[in-house]
C-alpha positions as CSV (number, residue, x, y, z in Angstrom):
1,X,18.7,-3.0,2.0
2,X,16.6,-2.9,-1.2
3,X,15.6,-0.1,-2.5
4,X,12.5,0.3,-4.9
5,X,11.7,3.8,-6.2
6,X,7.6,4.2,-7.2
7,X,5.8,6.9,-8.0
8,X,3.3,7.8,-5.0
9,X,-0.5,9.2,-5.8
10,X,-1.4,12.5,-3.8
11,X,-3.5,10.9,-1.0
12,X,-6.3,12.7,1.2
13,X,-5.6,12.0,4.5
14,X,-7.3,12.5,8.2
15,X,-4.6,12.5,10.7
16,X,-3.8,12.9,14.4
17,X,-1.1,15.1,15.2
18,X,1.1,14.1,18.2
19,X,3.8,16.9,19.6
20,X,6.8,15.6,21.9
21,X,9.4,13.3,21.8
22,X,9.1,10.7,19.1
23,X,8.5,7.3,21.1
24,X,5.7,5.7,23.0
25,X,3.0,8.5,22.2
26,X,3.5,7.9,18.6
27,X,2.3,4.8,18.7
28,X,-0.7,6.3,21.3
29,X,-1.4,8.9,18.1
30,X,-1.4,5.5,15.6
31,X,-3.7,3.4,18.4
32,X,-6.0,6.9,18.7
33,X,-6.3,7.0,14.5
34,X,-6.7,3.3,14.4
35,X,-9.8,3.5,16.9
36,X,-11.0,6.4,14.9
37,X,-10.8,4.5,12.0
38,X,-12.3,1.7,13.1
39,X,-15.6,4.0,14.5
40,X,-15.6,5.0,10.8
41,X,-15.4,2.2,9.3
42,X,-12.6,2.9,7.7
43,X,-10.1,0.8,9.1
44,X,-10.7,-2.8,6.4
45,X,-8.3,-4.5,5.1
46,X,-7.2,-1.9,2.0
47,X,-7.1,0.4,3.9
48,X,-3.3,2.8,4.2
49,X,-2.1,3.9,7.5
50,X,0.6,6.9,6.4
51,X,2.9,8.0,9.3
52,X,4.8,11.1,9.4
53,X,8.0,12.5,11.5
54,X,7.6,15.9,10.8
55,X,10.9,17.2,12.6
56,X,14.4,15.7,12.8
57,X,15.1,15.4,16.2
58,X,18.8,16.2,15.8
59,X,17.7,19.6,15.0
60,X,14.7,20.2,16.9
61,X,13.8,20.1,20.3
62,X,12.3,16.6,21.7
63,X,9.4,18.6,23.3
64,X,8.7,20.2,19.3
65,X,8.9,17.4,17.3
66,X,6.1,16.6,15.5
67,X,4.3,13.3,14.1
68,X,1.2,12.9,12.5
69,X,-0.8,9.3,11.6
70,X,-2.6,9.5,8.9
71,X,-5.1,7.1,6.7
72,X,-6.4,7.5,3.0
73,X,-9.3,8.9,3.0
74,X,-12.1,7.4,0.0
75,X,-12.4,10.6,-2.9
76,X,-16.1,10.7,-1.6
77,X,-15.7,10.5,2.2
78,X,-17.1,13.6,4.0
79,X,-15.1,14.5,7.0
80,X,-16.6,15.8,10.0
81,X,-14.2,17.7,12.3
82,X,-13.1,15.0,14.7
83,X,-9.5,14.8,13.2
84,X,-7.4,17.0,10.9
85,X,-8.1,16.4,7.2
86,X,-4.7,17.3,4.6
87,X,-3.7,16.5,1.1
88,X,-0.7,14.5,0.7
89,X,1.3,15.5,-3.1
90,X,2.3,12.8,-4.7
91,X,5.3,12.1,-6.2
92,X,8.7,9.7,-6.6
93,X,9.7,7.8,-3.6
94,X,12.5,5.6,-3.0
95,X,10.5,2.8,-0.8
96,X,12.2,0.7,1.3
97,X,10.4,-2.3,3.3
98,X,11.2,-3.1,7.4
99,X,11.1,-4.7,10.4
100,X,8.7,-2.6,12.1
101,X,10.6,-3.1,15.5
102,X,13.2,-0.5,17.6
103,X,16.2,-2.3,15.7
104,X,14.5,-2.7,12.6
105,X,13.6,1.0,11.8
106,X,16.6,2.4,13.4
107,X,19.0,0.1,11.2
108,X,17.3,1.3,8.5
109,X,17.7,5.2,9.2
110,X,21.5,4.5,9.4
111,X,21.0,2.2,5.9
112,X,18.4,4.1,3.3
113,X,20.8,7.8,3.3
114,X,23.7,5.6,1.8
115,X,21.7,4.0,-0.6
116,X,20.2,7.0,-1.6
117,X,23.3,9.0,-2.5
118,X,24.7,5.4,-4.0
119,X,21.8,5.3,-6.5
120,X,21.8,8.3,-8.3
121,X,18.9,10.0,-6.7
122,X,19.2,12.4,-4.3
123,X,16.5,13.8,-1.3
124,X,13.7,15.9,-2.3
125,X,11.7,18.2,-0.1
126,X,9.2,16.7,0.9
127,X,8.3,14.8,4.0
128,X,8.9,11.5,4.4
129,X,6.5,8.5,4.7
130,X,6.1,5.2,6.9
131,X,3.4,3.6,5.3
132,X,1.4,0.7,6.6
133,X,-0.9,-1.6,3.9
134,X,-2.2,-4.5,3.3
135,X,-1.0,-7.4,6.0
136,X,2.3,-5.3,6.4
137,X,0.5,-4.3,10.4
138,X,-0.4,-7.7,11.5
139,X,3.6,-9.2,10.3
140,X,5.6,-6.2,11.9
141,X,6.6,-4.5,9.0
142,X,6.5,-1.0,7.1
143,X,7.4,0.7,4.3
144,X,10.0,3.6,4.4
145,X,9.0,6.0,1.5
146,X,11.7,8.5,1.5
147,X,11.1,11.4,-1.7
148,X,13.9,11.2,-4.3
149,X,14.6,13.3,-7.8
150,X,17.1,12.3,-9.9
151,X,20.7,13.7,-9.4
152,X,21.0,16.9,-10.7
153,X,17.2,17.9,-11.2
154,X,15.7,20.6,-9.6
């Protein structure tokens, strides 16, 4: 799996905040953002679709785990209270690109903790990113951004 490591902008972000078992009503929080979006005009062809799994579900209960879907928000766009706004900090991602199917995304869980530790980076504390841009939607794929510091760095 190829691994590229970039440095990530801090993004503002309106998101939808989905609580449960990740699955099908993830993709029912994306499908609600999108159609937000979209009501907006927001939803063009630049525009970024973040996802986030808040909670690892070998730690947390199913019926806790947390996901949010997010899109960039324009510097100048003035929210209204329809959907949660946050800031997203920036920083150094190791970015891997998927399938964006059930095999796809779960061969790359099991792949991009391996590469990780085989690259001289090591996990950071932040959460991690699927991000959706450009035509990546429309051809079934994603981007894994997973936050890395160099080995020994604190």
């Amino acid at each position: 799996m190829k691994m590229i490591v970039e440095v990530l902008p801090s993004y503002r972000i309106a998101y939808v905040r989905q609580v449960g078992p990740y699955g099908p009503a993830n993709i029912q929080a994306m499908e609600k953002l999108k159609q937000w979006a979209r009501e907006k005009k927001l939803f063009t062809e630049s525009a970024i679709l973040l996802a986030f799994p808040q909670d690892n579900p070998e730690t947390t209960l199913p019926e806790a785990c947390r996901y949010d879907a997010g899109i960039v928000l324009p510097k100048d766009y003035q929210m209204d209270d329809s959907l949660c706004e946050n800031e997203l900090s920036g920083g150094q991602y190791a970015v891997f690109k998927v399938n964006h199917t059930v095999e796809g995304v779960q061969r790359a869980w099991a792949e991009i903790f391996p590469a990780i530790q085989n690259s001289g980076y090591q996990i950071d504390n932040k959460p991690i990113i699927e991000r959706y841009a450009g035509d990546m939607m429309a051809n079934e794929f994603c981007e894994l951004c997973v936050p890395v510091k160099e080995e020994g760095r604190v």
